[in-house]
FIMARLUM-797070 format. One record per residue (C-alpha): residue in three letters; x, y, z. Coordinates in steps of 0.001 Angstrom, whole numbers, plus 500000, padded with zeros to 6 digits. Layout:
// residues N
['ala' [X Y Z]]
...
This chain:
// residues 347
['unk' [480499 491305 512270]]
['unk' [482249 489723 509381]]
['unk' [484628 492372 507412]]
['unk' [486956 491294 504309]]
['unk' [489750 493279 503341]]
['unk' [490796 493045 499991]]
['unk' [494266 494033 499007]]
['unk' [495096 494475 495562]]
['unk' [499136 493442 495126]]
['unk' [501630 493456 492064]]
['unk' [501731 489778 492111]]
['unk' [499091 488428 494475]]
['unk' [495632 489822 495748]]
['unk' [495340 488852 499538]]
['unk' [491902 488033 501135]]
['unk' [491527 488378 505304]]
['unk' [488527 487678 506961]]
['unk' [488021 488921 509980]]
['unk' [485260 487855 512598]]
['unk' [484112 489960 515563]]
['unk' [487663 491279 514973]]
['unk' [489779 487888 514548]]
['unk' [491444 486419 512089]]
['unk' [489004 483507 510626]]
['unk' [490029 483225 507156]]
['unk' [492672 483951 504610]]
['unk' [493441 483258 500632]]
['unk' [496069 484442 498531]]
['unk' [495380 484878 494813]]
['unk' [497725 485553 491381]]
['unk' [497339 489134 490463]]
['unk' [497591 487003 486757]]
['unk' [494529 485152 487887]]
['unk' [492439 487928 488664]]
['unk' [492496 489766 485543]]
['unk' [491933 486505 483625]]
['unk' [489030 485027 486003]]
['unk' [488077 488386 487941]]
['unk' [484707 485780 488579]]
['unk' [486462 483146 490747]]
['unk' [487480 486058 492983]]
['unk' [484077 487624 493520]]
['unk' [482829 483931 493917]]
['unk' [484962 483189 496616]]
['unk' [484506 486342 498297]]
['unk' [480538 485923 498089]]
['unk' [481233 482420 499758]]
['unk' [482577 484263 502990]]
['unk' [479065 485773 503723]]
['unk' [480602 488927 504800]]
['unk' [478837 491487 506214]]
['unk' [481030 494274 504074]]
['unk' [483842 494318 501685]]
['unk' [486765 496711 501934]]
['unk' [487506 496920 498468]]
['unk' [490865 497547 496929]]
['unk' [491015 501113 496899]]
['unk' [493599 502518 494742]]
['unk' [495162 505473 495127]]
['unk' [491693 506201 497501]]
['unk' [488586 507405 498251]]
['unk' [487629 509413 501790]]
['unk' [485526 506205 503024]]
['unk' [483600 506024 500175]]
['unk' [480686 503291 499400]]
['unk' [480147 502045 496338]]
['unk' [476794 502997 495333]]
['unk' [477639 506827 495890]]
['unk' [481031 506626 493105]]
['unk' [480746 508819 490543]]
['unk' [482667 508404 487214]]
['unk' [485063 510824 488341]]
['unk' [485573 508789 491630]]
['unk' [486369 505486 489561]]
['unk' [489264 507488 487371]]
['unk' [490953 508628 490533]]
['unk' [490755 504775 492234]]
['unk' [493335 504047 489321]]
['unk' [494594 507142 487317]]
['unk' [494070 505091 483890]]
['unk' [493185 507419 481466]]
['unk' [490392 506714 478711]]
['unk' [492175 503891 475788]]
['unk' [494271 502337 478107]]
['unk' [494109 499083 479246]]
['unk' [495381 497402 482459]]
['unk' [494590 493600 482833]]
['unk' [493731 493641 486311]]
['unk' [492424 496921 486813]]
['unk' [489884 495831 483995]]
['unk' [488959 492453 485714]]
['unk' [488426 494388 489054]]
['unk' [485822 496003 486884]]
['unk' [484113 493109 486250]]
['unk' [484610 491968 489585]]
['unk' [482418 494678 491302]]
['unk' [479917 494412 488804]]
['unk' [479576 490875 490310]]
['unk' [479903 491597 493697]]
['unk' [477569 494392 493648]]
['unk' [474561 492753 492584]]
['unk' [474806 490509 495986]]
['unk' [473474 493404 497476]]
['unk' [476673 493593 499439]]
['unk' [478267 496918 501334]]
['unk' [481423 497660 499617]]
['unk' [484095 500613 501041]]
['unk' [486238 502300 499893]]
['unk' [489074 503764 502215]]
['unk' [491555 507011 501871]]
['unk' [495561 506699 500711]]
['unk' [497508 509024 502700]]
['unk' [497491 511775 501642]]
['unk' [493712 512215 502095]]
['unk' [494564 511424 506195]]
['unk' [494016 514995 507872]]
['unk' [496800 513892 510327]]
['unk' [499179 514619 507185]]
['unk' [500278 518237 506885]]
['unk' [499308 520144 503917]]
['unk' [502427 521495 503250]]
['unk' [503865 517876 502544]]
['unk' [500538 516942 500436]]
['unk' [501710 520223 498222]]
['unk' [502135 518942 493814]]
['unk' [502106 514765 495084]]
['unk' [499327 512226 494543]]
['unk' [501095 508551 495301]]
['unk' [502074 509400 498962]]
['unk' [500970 506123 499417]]
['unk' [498215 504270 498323]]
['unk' [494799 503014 500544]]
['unk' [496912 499865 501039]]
['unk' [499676 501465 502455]]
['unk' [497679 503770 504801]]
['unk' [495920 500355 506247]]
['unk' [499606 498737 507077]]
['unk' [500199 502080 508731]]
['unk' [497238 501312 510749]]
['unk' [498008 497727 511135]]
['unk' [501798 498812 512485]]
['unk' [499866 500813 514932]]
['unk' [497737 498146 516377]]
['unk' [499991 495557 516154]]
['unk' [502968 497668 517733]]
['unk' [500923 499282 520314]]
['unk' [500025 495809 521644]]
['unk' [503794 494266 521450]]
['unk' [504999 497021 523187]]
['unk' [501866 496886 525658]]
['unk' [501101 500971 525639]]
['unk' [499072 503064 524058]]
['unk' [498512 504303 520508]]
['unk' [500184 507612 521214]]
['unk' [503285 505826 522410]]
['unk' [504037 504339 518776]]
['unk' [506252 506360 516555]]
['unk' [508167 504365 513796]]
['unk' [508648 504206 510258]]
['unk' [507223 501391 508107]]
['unk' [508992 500300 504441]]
['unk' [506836 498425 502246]]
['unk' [508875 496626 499820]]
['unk' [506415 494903 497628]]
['unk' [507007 493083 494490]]
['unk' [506661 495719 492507]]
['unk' [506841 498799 494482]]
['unk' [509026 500442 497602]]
['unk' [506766 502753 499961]]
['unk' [507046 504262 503452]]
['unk' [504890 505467 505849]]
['unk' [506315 507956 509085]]
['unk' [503879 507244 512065]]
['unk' [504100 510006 515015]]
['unk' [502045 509039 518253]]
['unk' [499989 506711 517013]]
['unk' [499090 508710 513452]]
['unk' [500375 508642 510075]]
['unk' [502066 512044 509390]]
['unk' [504009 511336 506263]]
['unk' [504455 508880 503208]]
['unk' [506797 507820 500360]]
['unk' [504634 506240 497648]]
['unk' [506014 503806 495170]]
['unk' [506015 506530 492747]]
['unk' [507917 509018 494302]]
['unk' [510564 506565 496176]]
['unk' [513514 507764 495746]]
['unk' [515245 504592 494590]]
['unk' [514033 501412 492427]]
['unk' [511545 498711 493514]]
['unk' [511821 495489 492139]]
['unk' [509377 496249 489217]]
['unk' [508961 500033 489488]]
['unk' [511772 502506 488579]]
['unk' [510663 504692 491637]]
['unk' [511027 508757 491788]]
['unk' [511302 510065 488049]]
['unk' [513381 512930 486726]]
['unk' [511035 514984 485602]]
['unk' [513152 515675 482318]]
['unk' [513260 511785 481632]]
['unk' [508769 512233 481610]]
['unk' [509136 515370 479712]]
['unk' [511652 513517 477271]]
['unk' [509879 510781 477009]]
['unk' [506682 512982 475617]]
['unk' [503523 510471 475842]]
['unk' [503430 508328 479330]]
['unk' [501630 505415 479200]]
['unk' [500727 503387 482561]]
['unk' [502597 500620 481619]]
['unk' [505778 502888 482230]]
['unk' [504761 502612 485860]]
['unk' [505735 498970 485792]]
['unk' [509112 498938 484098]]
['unk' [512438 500139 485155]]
['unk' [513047 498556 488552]]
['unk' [515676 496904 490162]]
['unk' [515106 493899 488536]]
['unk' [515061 496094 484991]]
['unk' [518437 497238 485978]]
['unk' [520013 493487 486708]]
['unk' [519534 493070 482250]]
['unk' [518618 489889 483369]]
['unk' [515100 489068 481863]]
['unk' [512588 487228 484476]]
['unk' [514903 487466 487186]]
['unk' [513684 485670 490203]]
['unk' [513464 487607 493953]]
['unk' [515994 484291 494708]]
['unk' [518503 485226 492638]]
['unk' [518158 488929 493344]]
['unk' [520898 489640 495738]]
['unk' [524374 492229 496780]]
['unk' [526872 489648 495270]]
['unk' [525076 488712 491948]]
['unk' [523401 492027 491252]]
['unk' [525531 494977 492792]]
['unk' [524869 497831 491231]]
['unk' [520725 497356 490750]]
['unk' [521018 496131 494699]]
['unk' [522279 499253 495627]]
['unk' [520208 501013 493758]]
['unk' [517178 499907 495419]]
['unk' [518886 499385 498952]]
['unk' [520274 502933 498801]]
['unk' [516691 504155 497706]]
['unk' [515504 502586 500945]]
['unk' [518123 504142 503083]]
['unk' [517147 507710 501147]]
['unk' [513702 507160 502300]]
['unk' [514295 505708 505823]]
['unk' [517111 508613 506465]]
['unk' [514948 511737 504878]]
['unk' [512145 511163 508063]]
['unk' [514456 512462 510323]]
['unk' [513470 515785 509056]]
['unk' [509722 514964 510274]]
['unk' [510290 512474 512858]]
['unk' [512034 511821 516358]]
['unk' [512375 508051 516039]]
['unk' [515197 505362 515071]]
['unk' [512478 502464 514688]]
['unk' [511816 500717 511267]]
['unk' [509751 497977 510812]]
['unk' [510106 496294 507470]]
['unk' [507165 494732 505848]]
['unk' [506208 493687 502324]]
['unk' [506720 490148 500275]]
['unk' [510254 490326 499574]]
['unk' [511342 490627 503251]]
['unk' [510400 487014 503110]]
['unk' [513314 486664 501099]]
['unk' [516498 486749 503655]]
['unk' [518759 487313 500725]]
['unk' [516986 491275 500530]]
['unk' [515829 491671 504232]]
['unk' [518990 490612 506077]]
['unk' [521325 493130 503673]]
['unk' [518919 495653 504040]]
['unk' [518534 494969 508063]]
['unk' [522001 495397 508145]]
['unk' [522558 498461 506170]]
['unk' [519653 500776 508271]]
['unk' [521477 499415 511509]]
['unk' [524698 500652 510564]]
['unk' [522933 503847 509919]]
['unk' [521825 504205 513916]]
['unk' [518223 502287 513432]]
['unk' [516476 499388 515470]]
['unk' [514770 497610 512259]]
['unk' [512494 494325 512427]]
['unk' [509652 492583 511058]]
['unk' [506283 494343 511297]]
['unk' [504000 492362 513657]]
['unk' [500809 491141 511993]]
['unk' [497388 489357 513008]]
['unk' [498768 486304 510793]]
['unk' [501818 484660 509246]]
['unk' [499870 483753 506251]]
['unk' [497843 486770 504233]]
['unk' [500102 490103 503728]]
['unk' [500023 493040 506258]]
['unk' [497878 494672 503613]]
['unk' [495104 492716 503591]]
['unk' [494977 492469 507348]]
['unk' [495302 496505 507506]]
['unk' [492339 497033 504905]]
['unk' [490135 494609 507542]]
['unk' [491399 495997 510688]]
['unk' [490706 499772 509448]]
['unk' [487154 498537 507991]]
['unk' [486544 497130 511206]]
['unk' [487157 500046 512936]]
['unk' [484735 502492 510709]]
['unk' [481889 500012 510906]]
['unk' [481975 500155 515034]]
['unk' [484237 497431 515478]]
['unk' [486677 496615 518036]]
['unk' [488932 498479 515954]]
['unk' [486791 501422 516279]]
['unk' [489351 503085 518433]]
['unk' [492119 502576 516654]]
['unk' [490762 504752 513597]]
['unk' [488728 507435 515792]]
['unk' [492463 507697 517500]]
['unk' [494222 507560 513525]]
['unk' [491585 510266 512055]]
['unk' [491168 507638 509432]]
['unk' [487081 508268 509696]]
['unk' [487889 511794 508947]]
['unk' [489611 511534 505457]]
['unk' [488728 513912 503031]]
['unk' [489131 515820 499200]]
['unk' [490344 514274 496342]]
['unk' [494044 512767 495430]]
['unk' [494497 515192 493098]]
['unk' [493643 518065 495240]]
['unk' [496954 519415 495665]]
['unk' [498091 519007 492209]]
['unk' [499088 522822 491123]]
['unk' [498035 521443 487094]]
['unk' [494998 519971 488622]]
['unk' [492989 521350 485921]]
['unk' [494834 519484 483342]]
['unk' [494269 516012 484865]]
């Protein structure tokens, strides 16, 4: 069985083929390159001959294909509302009308807080507890940690940060199963892009909220420094905005204890490639009492993402990942994003 995963990044969209559950192929892509040629994308994805897609999901979909989306499903992928425009999320758009007519089986998987393994008292006026991609690194942590440590899925507990290139996340994994997340949204500090957690009197203040908003006011926002590089963005050149977002990180990391009896992090995402952010940061959560390190993957080359869309799609089409996601409860996701929403009726 051939299964691609698909993840859909700030700055890059990752590709990972996987065959009879390996690693056989990976590709990463501009984000930039996607929403100006979404048809080079579907090409090279038709070129794999895979057996399904696992298409970027958005904020999710309970396992979803794509022949049974309804309009309403589509709106809750992306929470664009009618008039605006996104570059990519319009060449995605054209992607799948591509890919679609190839006759191919495209899925659509759940974001967190669609994961019945979540508590509905945490699920309670959020959305962006973290997105479909950040559910599959959850899973990928758990396969990948399980098998390190050689034991079980119920003997992994640990907390995963995403730092991406645009946005911070977390995900709080408790025996083997993802009981809690911190989407880029909500985090309570600045990603490098993304101004994380908003005041709710700044939204109300600022009266009309475009989309756009969503990818402003990060840490590298708060260095004044226009097109600062992840290079240059480090403790000694850019103080304040560094502890801004490594203080946000240490909010999120610290605030599991509440939920969660363990002192392991794993740090994934693209700027932990960058040992001017991932050795500060290393440094700051062990001071605090935690074991951090890199989160294990299939492959040094596509991101943990990608890997985690094709590992959990593997799984729900009776791959050898079938266990991990009957063990996860991934196959029995459920309801809406919005479901909890207490002005649902408004959105």
């Amino acid at each position: 069985m051939r299964i691609l995963g698909i993840d859909p990044g700030t700055v890059s969209f990752d590709l990972c083929l996987l065959e009879d559950g390996k690693v056989t192929f990976e590709d990463s892509i501009p984000s930039s390159a996607v929403a100006e040629r979404p048809e080079a994308l579907a090409e090279e994805c038709l070129s794999l001959k895979p057996n399904a897609i696992i298409a970027p999901s958005g904020y999710g979909l309970p396992n979803r294909h794509f022949n049974e989306l309804s309009t309403r499903d589509f709106f809750e992928l992306t929470l664009v509302r009618e008039g605006e425009n996104v570059p990519v999320l319009d060449g995605m758009k054209k992607f799948f009308s591509i890919v679609k007519e190839a006759n191919l089986d495209i899925l659509f998987v759940p974001g967190i807080i669609q994961l019945p393994t979540v508590p509905r008292w945490r699920k309670f006026n959020k959305i962006d507890m973290g997105t479909a991609d950040k559910m599959c690194i959850g899973a990928l942590s758990v396969e990948t940690v399980s098998k390190r440590k050689g034991g079980s899925y119920a003997d992994v507990s640990h907390v995963v940060v995403e730092l991406g290139g645009g946005y911070n996340a977390l995900i709080a994994i408790e025996k083997g199963r993802i009981i809690n997340g911190i989407g880029g949204t909500l985090f309570p500090g600045p990603g490098f892009i993304n101004a994380g957690a908003m005041d709710g009197e700044i939204a109300y203040l600022l009266g009309g909220f475009e989309k756009t908003l969503l990818f402003q006011g990060g840490a590298s926002y708060l260095a004044n420094k226009d097109g600062l590089s992840i290079n240059d963005f480090m403790p000694e050149s850019c103080s304040e905005a560094f502890n801004a977002f490594a203080e946000g990180v240490a909010f999120a990391v610290c605030s599991q204890q509440a939920v969660l009896d363990s002192r392991e992090v794993y740090l994934s995402g693209r700027l932990t490639r960058y040992e001017n952010i991932y050795q500060p940061l290393k440094l700051r959560l062990e001071k605090l009492g935690y074991r951090v390190g890199q989160l294990p993957t299939l492959s040094d080359r596509s991101k943990a993402a990608a890997q985690g869309y094709a590992v959990v799609g593997d799984g729900l089409y009776g791959g050898g990942y079938q266990p991990l996601v009957k063990h996860m409860m991934i196959d029995e996701a459920e309801g809406s994003v919005i479901d909890y929403v207490y002005w649902r009726e408004r959105i």
